[in-house]
GUKOL-428394 format. One record per residue (C-alpha): x, y, z; chain; residue number from 1. Coordinates in pm, 1 decimal. Each point is the difference from the previous one (the first is absolute). Last residue first. Layout:
N
- X/Y/Z/A/NUM
...
! end
This chain:
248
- -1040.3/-1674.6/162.4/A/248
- 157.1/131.5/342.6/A/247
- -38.5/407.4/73.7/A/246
- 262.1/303.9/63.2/A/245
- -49.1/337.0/-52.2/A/244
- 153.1/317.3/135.9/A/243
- -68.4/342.2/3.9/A/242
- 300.4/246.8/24.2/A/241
- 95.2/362.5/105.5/A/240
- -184.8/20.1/311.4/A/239
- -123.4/303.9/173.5/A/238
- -338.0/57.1/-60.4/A/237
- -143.4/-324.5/-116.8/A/236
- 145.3/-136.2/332.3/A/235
- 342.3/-177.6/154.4/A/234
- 80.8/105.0/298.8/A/233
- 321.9/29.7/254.3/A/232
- -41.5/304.4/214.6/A/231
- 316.8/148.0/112.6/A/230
- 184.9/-150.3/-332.4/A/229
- -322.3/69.5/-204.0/A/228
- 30.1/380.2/118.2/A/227
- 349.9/20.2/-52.3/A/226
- -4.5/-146.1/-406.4/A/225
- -287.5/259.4/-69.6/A/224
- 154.2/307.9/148.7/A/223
- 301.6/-123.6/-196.3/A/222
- -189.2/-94.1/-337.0/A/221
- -205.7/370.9/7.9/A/220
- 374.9/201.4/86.3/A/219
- 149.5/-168.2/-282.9/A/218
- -327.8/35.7/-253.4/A/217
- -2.8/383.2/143.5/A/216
- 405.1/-11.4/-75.8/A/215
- -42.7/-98.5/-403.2/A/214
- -329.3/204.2/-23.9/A/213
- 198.7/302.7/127.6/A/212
- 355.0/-95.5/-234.1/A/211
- -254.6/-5.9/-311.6/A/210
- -110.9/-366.9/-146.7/A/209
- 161.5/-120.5/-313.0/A/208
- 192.7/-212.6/206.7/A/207
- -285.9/-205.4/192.0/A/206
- -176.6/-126.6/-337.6/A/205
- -97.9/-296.1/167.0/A/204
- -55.6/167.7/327.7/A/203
- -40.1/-224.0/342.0/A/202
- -179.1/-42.2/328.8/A/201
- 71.4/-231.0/298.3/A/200
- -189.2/-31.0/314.7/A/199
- 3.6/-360.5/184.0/A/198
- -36.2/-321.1/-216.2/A/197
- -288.4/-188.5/-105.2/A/196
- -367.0/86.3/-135.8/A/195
- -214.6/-406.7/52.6/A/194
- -142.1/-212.7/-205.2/A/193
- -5.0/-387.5/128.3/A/192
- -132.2/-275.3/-211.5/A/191
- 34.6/-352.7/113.2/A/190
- -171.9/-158.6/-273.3/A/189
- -108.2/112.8/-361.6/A/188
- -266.4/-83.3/-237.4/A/187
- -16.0/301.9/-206.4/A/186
- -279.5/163.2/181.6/A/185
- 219.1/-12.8/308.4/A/184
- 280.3/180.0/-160.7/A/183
- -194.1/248.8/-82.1/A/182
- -128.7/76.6/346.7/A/181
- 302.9/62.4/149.4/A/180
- 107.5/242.4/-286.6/A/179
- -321.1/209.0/88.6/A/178
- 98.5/-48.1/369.8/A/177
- 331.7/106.4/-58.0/A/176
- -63.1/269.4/-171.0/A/175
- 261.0/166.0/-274.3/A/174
- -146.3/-148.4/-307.0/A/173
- -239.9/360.2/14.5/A/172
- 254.2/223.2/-53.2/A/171
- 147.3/-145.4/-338.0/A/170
- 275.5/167.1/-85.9/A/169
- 170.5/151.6/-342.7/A/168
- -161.4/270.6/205.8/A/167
- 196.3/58.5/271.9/A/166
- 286.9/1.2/-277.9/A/165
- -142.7/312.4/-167.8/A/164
- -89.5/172.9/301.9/A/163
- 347.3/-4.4/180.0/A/162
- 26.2/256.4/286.7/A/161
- -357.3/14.8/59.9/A/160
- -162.6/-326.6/-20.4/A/159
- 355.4/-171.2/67.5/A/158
- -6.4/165.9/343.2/A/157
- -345.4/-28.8/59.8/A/156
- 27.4/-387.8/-34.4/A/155
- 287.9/-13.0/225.7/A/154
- -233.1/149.8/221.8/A/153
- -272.3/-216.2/-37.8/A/152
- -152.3/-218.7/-252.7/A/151
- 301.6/-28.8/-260.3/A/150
- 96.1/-353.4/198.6/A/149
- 275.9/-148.0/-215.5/A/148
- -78.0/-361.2/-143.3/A/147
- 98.9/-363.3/140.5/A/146
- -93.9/-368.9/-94.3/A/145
- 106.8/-299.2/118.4/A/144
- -184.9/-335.6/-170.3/A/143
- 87.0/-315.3/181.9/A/142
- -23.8/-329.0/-158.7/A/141
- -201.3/-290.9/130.0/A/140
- -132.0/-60.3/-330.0/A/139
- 298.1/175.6/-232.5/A/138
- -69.8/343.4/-115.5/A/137
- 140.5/111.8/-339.0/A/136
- -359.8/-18.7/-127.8/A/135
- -83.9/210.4/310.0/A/134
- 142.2/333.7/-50.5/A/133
- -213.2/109.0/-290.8/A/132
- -299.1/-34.7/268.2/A/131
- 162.1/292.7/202.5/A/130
- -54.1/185.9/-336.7/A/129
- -298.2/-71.2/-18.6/A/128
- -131.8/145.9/330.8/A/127
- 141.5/293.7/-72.5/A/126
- -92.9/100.8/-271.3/A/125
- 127.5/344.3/-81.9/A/124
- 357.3/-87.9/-24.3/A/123
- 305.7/156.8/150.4/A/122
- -32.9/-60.7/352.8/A/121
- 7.2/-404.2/-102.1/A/120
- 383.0/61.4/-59.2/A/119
- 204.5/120.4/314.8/A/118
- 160.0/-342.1/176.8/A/117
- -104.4/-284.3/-177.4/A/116
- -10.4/-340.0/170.1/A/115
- -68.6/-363.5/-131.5/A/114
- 144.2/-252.3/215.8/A/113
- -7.9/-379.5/11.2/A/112
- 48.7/39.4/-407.4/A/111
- -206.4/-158.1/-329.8/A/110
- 147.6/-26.8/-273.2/A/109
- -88.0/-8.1/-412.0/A/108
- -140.1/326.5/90.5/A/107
- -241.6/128.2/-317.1/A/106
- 59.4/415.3/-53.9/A/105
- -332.5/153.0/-159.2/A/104
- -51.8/271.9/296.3/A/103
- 306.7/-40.7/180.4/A/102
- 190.8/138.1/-295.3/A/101
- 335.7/-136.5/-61.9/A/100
- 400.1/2.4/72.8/A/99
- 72.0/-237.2/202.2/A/98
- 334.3/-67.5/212.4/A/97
- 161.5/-278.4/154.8/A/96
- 210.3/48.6/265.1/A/95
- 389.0/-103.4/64.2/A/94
- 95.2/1.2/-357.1/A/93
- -96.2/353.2/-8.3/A/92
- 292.7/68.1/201.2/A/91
- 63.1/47.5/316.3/A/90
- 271.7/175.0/222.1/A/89
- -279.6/263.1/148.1/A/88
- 161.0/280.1/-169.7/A/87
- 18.2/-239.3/-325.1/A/86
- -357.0/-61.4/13.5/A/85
- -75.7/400.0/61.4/A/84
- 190.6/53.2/-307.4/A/83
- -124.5/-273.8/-245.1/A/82
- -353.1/96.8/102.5/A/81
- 44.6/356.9/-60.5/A/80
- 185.6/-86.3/-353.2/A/79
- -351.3/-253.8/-97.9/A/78
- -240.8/227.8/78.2/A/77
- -263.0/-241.3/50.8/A/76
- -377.3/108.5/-85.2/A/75
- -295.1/-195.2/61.9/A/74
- 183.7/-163.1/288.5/A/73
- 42.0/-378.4/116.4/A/72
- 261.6/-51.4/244.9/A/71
- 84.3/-354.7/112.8/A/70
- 161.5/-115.0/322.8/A/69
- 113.3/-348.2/76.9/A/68
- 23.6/79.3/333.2/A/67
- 356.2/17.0/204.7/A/66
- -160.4/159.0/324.4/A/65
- 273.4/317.6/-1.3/A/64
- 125.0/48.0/-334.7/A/63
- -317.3/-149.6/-204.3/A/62
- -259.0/137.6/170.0/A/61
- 135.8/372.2/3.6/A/60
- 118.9/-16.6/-342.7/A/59
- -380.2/-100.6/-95.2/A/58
- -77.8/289.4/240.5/A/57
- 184.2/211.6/-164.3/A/56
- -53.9/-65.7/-369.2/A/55
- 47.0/307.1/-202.1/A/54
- -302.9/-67.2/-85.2/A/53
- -276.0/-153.4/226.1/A/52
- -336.6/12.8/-174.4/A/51
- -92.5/-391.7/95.0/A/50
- 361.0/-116.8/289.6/A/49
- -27.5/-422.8/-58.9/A/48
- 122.6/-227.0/283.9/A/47
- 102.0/-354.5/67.3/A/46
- 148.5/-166.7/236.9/A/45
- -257.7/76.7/327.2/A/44
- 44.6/-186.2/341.5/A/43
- -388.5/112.1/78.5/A/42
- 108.5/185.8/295.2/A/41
- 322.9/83.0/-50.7/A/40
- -68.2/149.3/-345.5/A/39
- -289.2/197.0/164.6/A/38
- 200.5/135.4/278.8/A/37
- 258.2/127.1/-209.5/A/36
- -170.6/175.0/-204.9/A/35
- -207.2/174.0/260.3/A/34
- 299.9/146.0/141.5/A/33
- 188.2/66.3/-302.3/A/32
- -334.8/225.1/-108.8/A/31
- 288.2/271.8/-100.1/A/30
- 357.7/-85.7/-18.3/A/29
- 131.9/-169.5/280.7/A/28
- 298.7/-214.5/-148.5/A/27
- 84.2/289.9/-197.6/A/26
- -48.7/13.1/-395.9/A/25
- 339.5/108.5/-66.2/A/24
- -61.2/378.8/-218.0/A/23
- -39.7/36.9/-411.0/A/22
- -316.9/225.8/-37.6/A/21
- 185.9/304.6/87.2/A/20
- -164.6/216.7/-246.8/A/19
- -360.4/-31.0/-129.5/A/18
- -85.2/175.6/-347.2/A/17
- 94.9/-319.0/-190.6/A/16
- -253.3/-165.0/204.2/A/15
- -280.7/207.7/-38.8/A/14
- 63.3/91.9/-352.7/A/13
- -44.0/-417.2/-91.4/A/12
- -261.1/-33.9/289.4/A/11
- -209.3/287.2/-173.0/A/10
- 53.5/-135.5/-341.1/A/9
- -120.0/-349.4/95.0/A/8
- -310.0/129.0/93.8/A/7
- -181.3/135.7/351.9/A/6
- -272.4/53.9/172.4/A/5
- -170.0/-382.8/-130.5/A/4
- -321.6/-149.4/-125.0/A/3
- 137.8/-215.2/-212.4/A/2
- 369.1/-89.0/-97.4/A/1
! end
């Protein structure tokens, strides 16, 4: 792959270093919400999760709407996908999966909904890697798109607590109105960009931190979580996420 943070070695350590991978995809995992609201809209059947191993939200799409999901990945851990299939009662001849670089890969197929949740972060250009997206796009289709928001405090806690995985990011992806824009220069309708959900903030490599990082993050996400509650707002500041979504 071009232009990208990351190789195949770092997803192949990544993901044998994570634990508790394995876990019943829930029926309101993450984005759920927006999912569903697109898939009701435009009475979707088919679906294809770009940079999505171990598969969630093509487990997610399958068990709950009944899409024909597909997960493409560059790199598929085969025994982590077997697991968190068989924790969700699937199998892998429920989905299809592909195993294959976006940047020479041909589709043979076209989908109603192309959506990756946590891969054009990882790639310097931007704007070309949203393109990469759209050869799996049908005409009409709806491309859903999300990324984590490292512009404000969530950001500082990643920039400080976890320098070498802030930067296998890139910083300046995370704009909606850049992102926005993009999408318009590639020929697409109904584009909305927008940072989503109330205060969240995370640590990959949260076990390797000291007890006093361990309770500041704690006492950070809970002053966080209260303040959204009391005043609900989504902003470059607080929110974890950025989302999205366009027509081709």
């Amino acid at each position: 792959m071009s232009n990208e943070l990351t190789d195949k070695a770092f997803w192949a350590n990544y993901w044998e270093s994570k634990k508790g991978l394995a876990f019943n995809v829930p029926p309101n995992h993450t984005f759920y919400k927006l999912l569903g609201q697109i898939i009701n809209e435009h009475k979707l059947e088919t679906a294809i999760e770009l940079g999505g191993f171990p598969g969630y939200y093509t487990i997610f799409l399958k068990k709950y709407f009944g899409l024909n999901t597909t997960l493409f990945d560059y790199y598929i851990h085969q025994g982590v996908l077997k697991e968190v299939l068989n924790v969700n009662d699937l199998t892998k001849k429920d989905i299809e999966v592909i195993e294959g670089d976006l940047f020479n890969y041909q589709s043979q197929k076209q989908y109603d909904l192309v959506l990756s949740c946590g891969l054009i972060e990882h790639f310097n250009d931007t704007k070309d890697i949203i393109a990469r997206h759209l050869p799996f796009l049908k005409p009409g289709g709806t491309l859903f798109i999300t990324l984590p928001n490292f512009t404000g405090i969530n950001g500082w806690v990643q920039r400080k607590y976890d320098k070498s995985n802030y930067e296998k990011h890139n910083i300046s992806s995370m704009n909606p109105q850049l992102l926005a824009a993009y999408c318009k220069e590639l020929g697409l309708k109904n584009i909305e960009a927008y940072y989503y959900g109330k205060f969240s903030t995370w640590l990959e490599n949260r076990e390797q931190q000291t007890g006093l990082v361990k309770a500041f993050i704690k006492a950070l996400w809970l002053t966080g979580k209260i303040a959204t509650k009391i005043i609900p707002v989504e902003s470059k500041a607080l929110s974890p996420y950025i989302v999205l979504k366009a027509t081709k």
